[in-house]
N, C-alpha and C positions, 0 to 999 in steps of 0.2 A: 541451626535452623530452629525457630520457634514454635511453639504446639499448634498457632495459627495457621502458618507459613505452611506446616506439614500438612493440616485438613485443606486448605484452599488446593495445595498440588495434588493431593488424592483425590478432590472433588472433579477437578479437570482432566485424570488422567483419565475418567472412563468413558470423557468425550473425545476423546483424541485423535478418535476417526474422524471427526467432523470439521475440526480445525484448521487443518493444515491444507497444501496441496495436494491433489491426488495423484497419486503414482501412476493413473495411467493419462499423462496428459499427454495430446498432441503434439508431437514436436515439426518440424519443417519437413517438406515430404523426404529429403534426404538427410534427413539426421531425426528415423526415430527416438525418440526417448524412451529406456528403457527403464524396467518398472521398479528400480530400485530407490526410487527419492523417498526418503520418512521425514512427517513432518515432525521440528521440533515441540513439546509439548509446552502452550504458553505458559508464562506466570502474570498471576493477576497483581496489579499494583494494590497493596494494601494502603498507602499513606495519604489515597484521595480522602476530602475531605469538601463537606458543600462549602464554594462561596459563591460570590456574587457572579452571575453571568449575563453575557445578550444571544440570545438567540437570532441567529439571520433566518428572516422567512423569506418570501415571496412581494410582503407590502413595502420592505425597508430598503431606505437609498441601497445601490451596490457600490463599490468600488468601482473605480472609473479605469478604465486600461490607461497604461503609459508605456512608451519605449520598452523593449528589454533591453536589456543591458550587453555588453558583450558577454559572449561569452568567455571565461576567466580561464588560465591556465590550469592544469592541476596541481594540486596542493596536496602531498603527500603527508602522512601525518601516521598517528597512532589508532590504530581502528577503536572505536567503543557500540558494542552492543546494546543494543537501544530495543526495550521490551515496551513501557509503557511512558507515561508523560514523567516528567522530570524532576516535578515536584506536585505539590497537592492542589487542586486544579478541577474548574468543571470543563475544561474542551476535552474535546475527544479529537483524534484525527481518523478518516475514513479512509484507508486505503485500498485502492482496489489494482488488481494483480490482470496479469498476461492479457487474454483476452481475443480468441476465438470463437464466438458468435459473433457474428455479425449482429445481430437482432438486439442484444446483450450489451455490445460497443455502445451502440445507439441509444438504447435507453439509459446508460446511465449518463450521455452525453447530451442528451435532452433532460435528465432529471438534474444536472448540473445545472445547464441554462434556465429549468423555471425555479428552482427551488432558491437559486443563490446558496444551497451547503457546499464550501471548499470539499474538494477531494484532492488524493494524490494518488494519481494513476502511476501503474506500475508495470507498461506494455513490455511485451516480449517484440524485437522487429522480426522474429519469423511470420509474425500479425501484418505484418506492414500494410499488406492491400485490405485490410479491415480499419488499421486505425486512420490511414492516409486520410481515407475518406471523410474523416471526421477533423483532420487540421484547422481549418478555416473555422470550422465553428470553436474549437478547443481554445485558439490562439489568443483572442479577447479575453477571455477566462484568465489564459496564464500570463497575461499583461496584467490584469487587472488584481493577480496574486490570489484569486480563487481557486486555481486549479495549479498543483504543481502535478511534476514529471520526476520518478525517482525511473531507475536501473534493474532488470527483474533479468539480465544477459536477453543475449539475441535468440536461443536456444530454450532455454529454460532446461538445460541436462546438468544434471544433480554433478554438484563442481568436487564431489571428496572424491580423492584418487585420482581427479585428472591430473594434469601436466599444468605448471605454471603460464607456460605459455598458450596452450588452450585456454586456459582461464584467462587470461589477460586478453585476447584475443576476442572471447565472446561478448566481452563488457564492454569492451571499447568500439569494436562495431555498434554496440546496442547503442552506445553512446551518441556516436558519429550520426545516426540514425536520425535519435530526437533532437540533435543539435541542427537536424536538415531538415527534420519534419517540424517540430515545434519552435524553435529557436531559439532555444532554452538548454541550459547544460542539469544535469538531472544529479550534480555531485553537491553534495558530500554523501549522497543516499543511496545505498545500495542492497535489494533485499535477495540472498539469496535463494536458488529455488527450493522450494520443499522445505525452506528454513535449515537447508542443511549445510553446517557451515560448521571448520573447526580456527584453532588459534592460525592454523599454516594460512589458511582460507583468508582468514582476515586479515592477513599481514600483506596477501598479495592485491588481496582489492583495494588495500588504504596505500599501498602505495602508486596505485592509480590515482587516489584523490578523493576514494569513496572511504569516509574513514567513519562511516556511521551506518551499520550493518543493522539493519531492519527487523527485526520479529516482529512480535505482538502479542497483546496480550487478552484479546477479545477476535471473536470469527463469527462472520455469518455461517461457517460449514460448508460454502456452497460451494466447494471442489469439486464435488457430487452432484449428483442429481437429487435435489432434497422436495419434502413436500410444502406448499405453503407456510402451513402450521407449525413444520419442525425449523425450518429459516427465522418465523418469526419468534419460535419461545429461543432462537440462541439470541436473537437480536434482543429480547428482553432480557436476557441474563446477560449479555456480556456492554450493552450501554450503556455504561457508567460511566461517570469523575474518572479523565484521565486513562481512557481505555485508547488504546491503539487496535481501532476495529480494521480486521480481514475480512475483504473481497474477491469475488473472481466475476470478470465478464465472461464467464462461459458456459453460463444456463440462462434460459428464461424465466424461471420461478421468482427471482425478486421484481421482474419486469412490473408484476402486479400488486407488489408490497412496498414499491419507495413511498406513496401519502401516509402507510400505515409507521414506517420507519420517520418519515418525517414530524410525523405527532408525536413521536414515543419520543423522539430527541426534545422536543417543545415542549412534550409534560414533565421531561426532567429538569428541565433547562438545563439544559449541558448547549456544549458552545463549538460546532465544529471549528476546527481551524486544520491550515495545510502543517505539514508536521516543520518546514522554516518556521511558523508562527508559534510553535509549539514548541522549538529548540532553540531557537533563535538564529537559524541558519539562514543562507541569503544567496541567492540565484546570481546576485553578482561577484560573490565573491568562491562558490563552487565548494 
């Protein structure tokens, strides 16, 4: 590791708390979660680098929805852990996680539809009667490949030490799920919860077909309840070329921050895209 590589990991370790998931999230009324999940600590991509970008706003054509596609078999494969963009790059990908507020859901599902920024939602279906509600508007989005659907399990219960078949079990429900609610299969993407995930981990989700195991390397913090202020200075420090940003629908504090977070992306020019456009993954081929 390089003198670089060691100050940028110290810089981030003494935000740590703000990163990740927090340990005490709701789980479904009958399968608390218990308060053991840690989140892992991100690494920042050093090899971004500025080039040429377009910013999508509000003024510019959208993409037009089309058919989905079937949904594809799974494709088992070799898992690769996916921190940040893949090479040096102004997009960013937005992804936002679980999602219990109802209040939460909705706005960022109306800050999708006026903004035109792709996101990649990352529902838990113990949510199910929170996100259901919002199908019909999601669906044109994820025709039109603004909005993808990755895999966050149905549970969100920290998967080290379970049993393979638990784990197999949660994912593929969750799966089943957005194949019925969105119509869309959410593979090859799979994040797990609290970012806690070892090599066993990832041999069993990629042999589901999820062979591209989620981190990140930039966080709004908002696992927590944070304030205004402190949402918006991580959103300045972590929006950068090539940052894979962390969300959670389950506070109201960014409700009043997406026009200030959508300037901050326009005065960088950075480029969201959904993390297929980022990888070069594909909804039809899973």
């Amino acid at each position: 590791m390089d003198r670089r590589t060691l100050l940028t990991l110290l810089s981030i370790g003494a935000a740590e708390a703000l990163v990740g998931c927090s340990a005490q999230h709701p789980g479904p009324a009958s399968s608390p979660v218990p308060g053991t999940g840690q989140s892992r600590t991100p690494v920042v991509d050093q090899t971004s680098q500025p080039a040429a970008a377009s910013v999508i706003t509000r003024d510019q054509p959208r993409p037009q929805p089309s058919p989905l596609p079937p949904i594809p078999p799974a494709r088992p494969g070799a898992p690769s852990v996916v921190f940040g963009a893949p090479a040096p790059t102004r997009q960013i990908a937005i992804t936002i996680d679980d999602g219990y507020s109802p209040e939460t859901v909705a706005g960022y599902v109306e800050f999708a539809q006026r903004s035109g920024i792709p996101i990649t939602f990352s529902p838990n279906g113990a949510y199910r009667e929170i996100w259901d509600r919002h199908a019909d508007a999601l669906r044109p989005l994820i025709e039109a490949g603004q909005v993808q659907i990755g895999n966050h399990t149905w549970t969100h219960l920290n998967l080290l030490g379970r049993a393979d078949d638990a784990i197999r079990a949660d994912i593929e429900r969750n799966e089943e799920w957005i194949n019925k609610t969105f119509g869309i299969t959410s593979r090859p993407w799979f994040r797990p919860p609290y970012g806690s995930h070892n090599a066993h981990v990832d041999a069993v989700v990629a042999g589901l077909g999820f062979t591209k195991v989620l981190i990140w390397n930039g966080s709004f913090g908002d696992s927590t309840v944070l304030s205004p202020g402190q949402l918006m200075d991580l959103a300045r420090r972590y929006l950068q070329p090539g940052t894979i940003m962390l969300g959670h629908a389950n506070h109201q504090t960014v409700l009043g921050l997406f026009d200030q977070i959508q300037q901050l992306i326009t005065e960088r020019r950075l480029e969201p895209v959904t993390l297929d456009t980022m990888f070069r993954t594909s909804r039809a081929v899973g």
